[in-house]
C-alpha positions in Angstrom: 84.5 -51.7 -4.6 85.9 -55.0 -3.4 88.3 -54.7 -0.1 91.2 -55.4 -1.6 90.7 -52.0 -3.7 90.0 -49.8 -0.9 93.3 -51.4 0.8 95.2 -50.9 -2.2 93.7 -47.8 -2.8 94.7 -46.4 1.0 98.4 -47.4 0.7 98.6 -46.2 -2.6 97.4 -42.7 -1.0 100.2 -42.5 1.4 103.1 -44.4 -0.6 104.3 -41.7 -3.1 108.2 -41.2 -2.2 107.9 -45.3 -3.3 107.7 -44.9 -6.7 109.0 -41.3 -7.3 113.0 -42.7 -7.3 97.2 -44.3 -42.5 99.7 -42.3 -41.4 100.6 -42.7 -45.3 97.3 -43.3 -46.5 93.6 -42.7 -45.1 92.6 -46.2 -45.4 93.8 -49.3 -44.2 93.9 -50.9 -47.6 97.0 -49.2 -48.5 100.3 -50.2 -49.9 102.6 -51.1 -47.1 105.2 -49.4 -46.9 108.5 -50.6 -48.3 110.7 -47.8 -49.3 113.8 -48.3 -47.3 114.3 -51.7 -49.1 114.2 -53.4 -45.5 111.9 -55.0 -42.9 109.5 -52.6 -41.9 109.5 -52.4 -37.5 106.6 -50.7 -36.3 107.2 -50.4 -32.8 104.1 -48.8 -30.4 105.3 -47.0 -27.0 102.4 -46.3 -24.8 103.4 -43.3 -21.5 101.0 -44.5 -19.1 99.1 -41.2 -18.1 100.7 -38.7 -20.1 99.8 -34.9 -20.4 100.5 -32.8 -23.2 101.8 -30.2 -20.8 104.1 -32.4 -19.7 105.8 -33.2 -23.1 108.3 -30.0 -23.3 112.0 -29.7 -22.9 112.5 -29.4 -19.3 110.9 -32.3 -18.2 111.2 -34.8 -21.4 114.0 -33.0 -23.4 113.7 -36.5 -25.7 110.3 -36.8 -26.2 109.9 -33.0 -26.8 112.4 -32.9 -29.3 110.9 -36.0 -31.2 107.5 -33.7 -31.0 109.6 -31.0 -32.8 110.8 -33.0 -35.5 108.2 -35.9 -36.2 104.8 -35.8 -36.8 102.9 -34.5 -34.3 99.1 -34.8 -33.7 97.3 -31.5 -32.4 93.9 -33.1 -31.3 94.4 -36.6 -30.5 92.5 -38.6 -28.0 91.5 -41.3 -25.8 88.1 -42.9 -26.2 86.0 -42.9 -23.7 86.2 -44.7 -20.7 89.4 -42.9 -20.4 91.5 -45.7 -18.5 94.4 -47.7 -19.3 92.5 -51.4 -20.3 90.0 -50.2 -22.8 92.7 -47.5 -24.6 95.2 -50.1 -24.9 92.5 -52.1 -26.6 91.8 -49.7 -28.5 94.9 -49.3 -29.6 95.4 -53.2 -31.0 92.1 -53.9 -31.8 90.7 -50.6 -33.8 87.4 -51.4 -32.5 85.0 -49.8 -30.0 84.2 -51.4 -26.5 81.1 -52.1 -27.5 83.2 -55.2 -30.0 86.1 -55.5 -28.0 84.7 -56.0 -24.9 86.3 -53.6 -22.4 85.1 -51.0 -21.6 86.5 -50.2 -18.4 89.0 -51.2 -16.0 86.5 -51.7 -13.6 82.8 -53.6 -13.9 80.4 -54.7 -12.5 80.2 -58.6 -13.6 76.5 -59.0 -13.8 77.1 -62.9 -14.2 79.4 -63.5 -11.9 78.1 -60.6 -9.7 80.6 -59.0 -8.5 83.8 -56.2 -9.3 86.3 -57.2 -10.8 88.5 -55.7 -13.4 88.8 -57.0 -17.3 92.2 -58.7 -16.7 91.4 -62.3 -18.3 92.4 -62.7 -21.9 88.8 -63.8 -22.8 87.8 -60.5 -21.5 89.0 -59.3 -25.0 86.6 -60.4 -27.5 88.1 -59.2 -30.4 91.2 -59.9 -33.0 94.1 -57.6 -32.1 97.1 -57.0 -34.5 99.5 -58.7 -32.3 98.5 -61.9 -33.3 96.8 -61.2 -36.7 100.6 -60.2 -37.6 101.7 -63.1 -36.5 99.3 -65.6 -37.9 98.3 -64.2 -41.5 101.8 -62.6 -42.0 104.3 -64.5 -40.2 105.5 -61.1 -38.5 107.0 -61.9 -35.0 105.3 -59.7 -32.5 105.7 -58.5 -28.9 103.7 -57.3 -25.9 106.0 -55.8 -23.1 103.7 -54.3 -20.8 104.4 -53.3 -17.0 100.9 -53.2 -15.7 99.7 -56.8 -14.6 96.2 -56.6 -15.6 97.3 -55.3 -19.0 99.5 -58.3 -18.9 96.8 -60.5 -18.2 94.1 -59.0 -20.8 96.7 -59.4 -23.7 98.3 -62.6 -23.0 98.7 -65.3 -25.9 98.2 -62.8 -28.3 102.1 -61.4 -29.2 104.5 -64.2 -30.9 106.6 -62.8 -27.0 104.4 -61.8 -24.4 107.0 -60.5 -21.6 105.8 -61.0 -17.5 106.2 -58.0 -15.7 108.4 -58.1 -13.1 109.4 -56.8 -10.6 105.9 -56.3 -10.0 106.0 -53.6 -7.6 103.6 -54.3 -4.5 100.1 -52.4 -4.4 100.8 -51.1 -7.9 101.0 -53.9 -9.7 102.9 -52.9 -12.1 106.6 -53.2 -13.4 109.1 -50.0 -13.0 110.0 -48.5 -15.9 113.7 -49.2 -16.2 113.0 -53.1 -15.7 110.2 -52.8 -18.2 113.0 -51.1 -21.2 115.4 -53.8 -19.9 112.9 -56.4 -21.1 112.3 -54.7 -24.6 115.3 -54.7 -25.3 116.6 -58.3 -24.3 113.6 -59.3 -26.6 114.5 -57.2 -29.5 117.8 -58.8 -29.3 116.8 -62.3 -28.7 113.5 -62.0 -30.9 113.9 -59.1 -33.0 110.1 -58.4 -33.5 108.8 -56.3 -36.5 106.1 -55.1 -34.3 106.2 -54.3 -30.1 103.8 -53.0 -28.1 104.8 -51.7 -24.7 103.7 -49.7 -21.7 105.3 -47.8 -19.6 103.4 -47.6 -16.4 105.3 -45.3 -14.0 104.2 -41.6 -14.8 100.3 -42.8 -14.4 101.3 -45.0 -10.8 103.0 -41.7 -9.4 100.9 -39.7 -11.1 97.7 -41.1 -9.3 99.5 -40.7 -5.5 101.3 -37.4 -6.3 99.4 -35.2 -3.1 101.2 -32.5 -4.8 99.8 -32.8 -8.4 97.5 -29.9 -7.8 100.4 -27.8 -7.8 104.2 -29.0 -8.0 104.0 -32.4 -8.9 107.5 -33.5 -7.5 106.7 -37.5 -7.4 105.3 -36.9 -11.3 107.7 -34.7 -12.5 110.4 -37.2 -11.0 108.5 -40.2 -12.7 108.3 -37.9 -16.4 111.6 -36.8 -16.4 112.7 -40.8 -15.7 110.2 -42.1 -18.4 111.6 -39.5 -20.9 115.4 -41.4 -20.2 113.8 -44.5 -20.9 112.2 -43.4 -24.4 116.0 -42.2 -25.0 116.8 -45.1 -24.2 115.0 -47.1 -27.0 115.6 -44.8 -29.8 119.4 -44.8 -29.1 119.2 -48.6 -29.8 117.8 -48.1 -33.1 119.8 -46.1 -34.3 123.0 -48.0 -33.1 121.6 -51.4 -33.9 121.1 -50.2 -37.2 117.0 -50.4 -37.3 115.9 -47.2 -37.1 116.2 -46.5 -40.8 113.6 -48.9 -41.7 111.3 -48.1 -38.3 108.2 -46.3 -37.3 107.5 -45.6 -33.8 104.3 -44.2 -32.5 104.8 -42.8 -29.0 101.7 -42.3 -27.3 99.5 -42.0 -24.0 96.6 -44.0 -23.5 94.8 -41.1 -21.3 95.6 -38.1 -19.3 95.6 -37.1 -15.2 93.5 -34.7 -13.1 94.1 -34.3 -9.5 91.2 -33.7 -7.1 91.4 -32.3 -3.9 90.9 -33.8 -0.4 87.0 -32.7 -0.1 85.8 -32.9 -3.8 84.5 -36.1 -3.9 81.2 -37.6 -5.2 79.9 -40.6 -3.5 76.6 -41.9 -4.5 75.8 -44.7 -2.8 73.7 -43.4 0.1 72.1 -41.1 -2.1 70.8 -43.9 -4.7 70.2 -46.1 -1.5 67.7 -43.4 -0.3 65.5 -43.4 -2.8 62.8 -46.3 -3.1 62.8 -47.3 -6.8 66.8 -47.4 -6.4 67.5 -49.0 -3.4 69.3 -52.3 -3.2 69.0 -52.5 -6.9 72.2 -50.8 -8.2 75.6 -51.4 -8.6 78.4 -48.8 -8.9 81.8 -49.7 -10.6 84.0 -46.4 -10.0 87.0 -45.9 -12.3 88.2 -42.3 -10.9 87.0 -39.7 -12.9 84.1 -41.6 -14.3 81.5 -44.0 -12.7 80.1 -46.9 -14.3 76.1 -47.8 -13.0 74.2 -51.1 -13.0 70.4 -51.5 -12.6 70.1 -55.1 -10.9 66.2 -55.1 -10.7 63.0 -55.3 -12.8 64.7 -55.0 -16.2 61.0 -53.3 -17.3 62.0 -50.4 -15.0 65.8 -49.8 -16.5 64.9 -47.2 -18.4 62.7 -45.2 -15.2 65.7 -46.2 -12.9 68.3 -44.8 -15.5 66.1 -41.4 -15.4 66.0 -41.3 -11.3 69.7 -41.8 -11.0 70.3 -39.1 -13.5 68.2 -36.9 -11.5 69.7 -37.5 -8.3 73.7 -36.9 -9.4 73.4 -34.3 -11.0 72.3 -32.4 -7.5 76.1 -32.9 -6.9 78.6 -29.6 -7.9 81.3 -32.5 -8.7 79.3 -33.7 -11.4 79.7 -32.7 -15.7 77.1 -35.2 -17.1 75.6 -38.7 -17.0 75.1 -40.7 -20.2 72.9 -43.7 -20.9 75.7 -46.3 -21.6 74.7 -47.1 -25.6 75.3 -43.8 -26.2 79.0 -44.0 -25.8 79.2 -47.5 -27.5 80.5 -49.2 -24.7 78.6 -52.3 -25.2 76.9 -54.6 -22.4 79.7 -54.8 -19.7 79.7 -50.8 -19.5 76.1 -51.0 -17.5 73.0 -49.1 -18.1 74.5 -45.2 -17.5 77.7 -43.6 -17.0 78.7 -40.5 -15.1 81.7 -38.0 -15.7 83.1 -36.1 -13.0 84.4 -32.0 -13.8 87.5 -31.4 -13.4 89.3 -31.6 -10.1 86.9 -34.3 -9.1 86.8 -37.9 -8.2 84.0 -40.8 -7.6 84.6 -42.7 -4.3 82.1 -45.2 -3.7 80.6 -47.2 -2.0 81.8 -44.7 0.9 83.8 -41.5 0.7 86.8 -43.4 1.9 86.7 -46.1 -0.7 89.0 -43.7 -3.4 91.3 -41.7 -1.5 94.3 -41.4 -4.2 93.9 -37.5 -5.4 95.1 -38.3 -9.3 92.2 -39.8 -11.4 91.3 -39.8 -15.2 88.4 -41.5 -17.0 86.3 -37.9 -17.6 86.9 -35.4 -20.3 89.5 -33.4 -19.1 91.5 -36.7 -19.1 90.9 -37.3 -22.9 93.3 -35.4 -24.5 96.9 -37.0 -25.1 99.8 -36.5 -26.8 100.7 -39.3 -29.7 103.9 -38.3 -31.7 104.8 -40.5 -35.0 108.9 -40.6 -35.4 111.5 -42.7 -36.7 113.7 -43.0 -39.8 112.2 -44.7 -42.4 112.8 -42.2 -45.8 109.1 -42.3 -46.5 108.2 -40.7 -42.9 107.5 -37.2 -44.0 109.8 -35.2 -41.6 108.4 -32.4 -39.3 104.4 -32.5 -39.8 101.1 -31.1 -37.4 98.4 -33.2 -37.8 95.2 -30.9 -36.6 92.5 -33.8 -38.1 91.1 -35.4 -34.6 92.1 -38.7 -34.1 92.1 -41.3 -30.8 93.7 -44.2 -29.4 91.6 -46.5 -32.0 93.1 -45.4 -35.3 96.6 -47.2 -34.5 95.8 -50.6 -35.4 94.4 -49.4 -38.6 97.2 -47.6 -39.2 99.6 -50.8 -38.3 98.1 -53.1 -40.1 98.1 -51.1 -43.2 101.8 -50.2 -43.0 102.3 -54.0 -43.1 99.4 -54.5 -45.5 97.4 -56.0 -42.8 93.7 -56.4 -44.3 90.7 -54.8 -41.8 89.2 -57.4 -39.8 85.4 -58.6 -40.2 82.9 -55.8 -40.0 85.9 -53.2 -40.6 87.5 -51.5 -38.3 85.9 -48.3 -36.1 89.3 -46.4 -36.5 90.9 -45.3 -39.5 94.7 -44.9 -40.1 95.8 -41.8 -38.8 96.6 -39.3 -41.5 99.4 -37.5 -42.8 101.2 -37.0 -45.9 103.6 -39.4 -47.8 
């Protein structure tokens, strides 16, 4: 962890009162869908962070009452690494990390050797559906997303690619309100067939709410003020006439957990011990999961793999460690991968290094809620969806609601089903 993390890390710990003010066919070949006689808008909200608890009446009367009356998808998912830059991805490419190209937030860059996160647009290394609908359909497209790294990873690909701002310090990241402003100015000035926009507020509070072990009163704020700006969107559908031809597909990208001050796993000076290990690996920490790097003899990878296996799990704090193919996360996700139990968190390389008590990236941070509404007549109405489904099956099903062709090789996902 570089020192500009751990600074923005520390703040972050202390700063909470800052930021508290197809699914019509199972393959994407289908018919698009053309029913209501109009342009089709498919419009992709993504709540930063989101748990299914959270999504009930008292604290997002909106979004709960869309669950009630929209489809509504019992076991959906993130993929893992749970974090924000490989499930947005996900989300626009249909593809696993080990094709896109992010797997993480954070890496290990074994070329440029150092940490850094996947924020450059040729970090993403393949097609997305924001400029696939623009190029090979002539659909205007936009990305509106608050986080600046997001912003970074997906820029040049959306016909309108919004800057976030204002970028709040620390976080990075826009506020909500500013970031609803924008998508709305563009659907005005634009009027884009297809959006994609996060809204990064619930996961910033979320990851400095002390409290989230137990009240939550920075989250719940932060919820409760995201749920006004979903309200917000929907009510300019419907008054600017477009919800009757839309489809919007509210969704998290992964969940929270919240660790305590003293349950923390740190792995550094245990790896750093042991002979075969020492000096010749790198940790990249991404909260509740922790990416590892073997940096020496490449004929001893699969021995060092084996040792460092050994060693973590002597910790309580840890659920499991995976060799990184396993979990198709490609060559920038490192040689093995460890997931913390719940109420845990990775700090390395000291115990100092992570000291903001929300963190996602293991399991318990992989469910999420995804809710399909609008008002275009073919939308079925009230519908639970039990079949699993992830983050990756909405590009497939986007692009075949605009009869969007799979890209080369297929796609990993697969539109997310329900019935006509």
């Amino acid at each position: 962890m570089t020192a500009a993390n751990i600074t923005r890390r520390a703040v972050l710990a202390g700063g909470t009162s800052a930021l508290a003010a197809g699914i019509f066919a199972a393959h994407s070949s289908a018919t698009p869908l053309n029913g209501s006689g109009e342009a089709l808008e498919v419009h992709v909200i993504v709540i930063d962070g989101l748990r299914n608890d959270e999504v009930n009446p008292d604290l997002m009367p909106h979004v709960a009452s869309l669950d009630s009356a929209s489809i509504r998808y019992a076991n959906a998912n993130a993929i893992q690494i749970a974090e924000t830059l490989p499930n947005h991805t996900a989300m626009m490419t249909g593809v696993s990390p080990a094709r896109s190209g992010v797997p993480a937030n954070k890496i290990y860059d074994r070329d440029e050797r150092k940490f850094r996160n996947l924020d450059r647009p040729q970090d993403l290394t393949a097609p997305t559906i924001l400029e696939r609908l623009r190029t090979e359909r002539g659909i205007t497209t936009a990305s509106v997303l608050s986080k600046d790294y997001l912003h970074g990873l997906f820029q040049g690909r959306a016909t309108v690619h919004w800057n976030p701002a204002p970028l709040i310090p620390l976080t990075d990241h826009a506020p909500d309100a500013a970031t609803m402003d924008a998508l709305l100015r563009i659907m005005v000035d634009h009027s884009p067939r297809m959006t994609f926009t996060n809204l990064g507020d619930v996961d910033r509070v979320g990851h400095i709410d002390v409290t989230g072990n137990d009240i939550r009163l920075a989250r719940t704020a932060a919820v409760r003020h995201t749920d006004t700006q979903v309200r917000r969107f929907v009510s300019f559908l419907k008054e600017s006439g477009r919800w009757n031809r839309s489809v919007v597909i509210l969704i998290a990208d992964h969940s929270m957990d919240w660790s305590r001050p003293l349950s923390l796993i740190s792995l550094h000076v245990p790896f750093s011990l042991d002979p075969m290990l020492r000096d010749n690996i790198e940790i990249a920490d991404n909260g509740g999961a922790s990416l590892w790097y073997w940096t020496g003899d490449p004929a001893l990878r699969d021995d060092a793999v084996e040792r460092m296996r050994q060693i973590a799990m002597l910790h309580p704090g840890i659920d499991s460690v995976h060799a990184a193919g396993v979990l198709n996360l490609g060559p920038r996700g490192g040689d093995a991968v460890a997931f913390c139990k719940p109420g845990w968190r990775f700090t390395d390389p000291t115990v100092l290094s992570n000291p903001i008590p929300g963190n996602h990236g293991h399991g318990v941070t992989l469910p999420i809620p995804l809710i399909v509404t609008g008002g275009h007549p073919q939308l079925p109405g009230k519908l639970t969806v039990s079949d699993a489904v992830t983050t990756m099956d909405v590009a497939p099903t986007v692009a075949a609601l605009f009869g969007l062709v799979p890209p080369p090789n297929g796609w990993d996902g697969t539109a997310l089903p329900a019935v006509m």
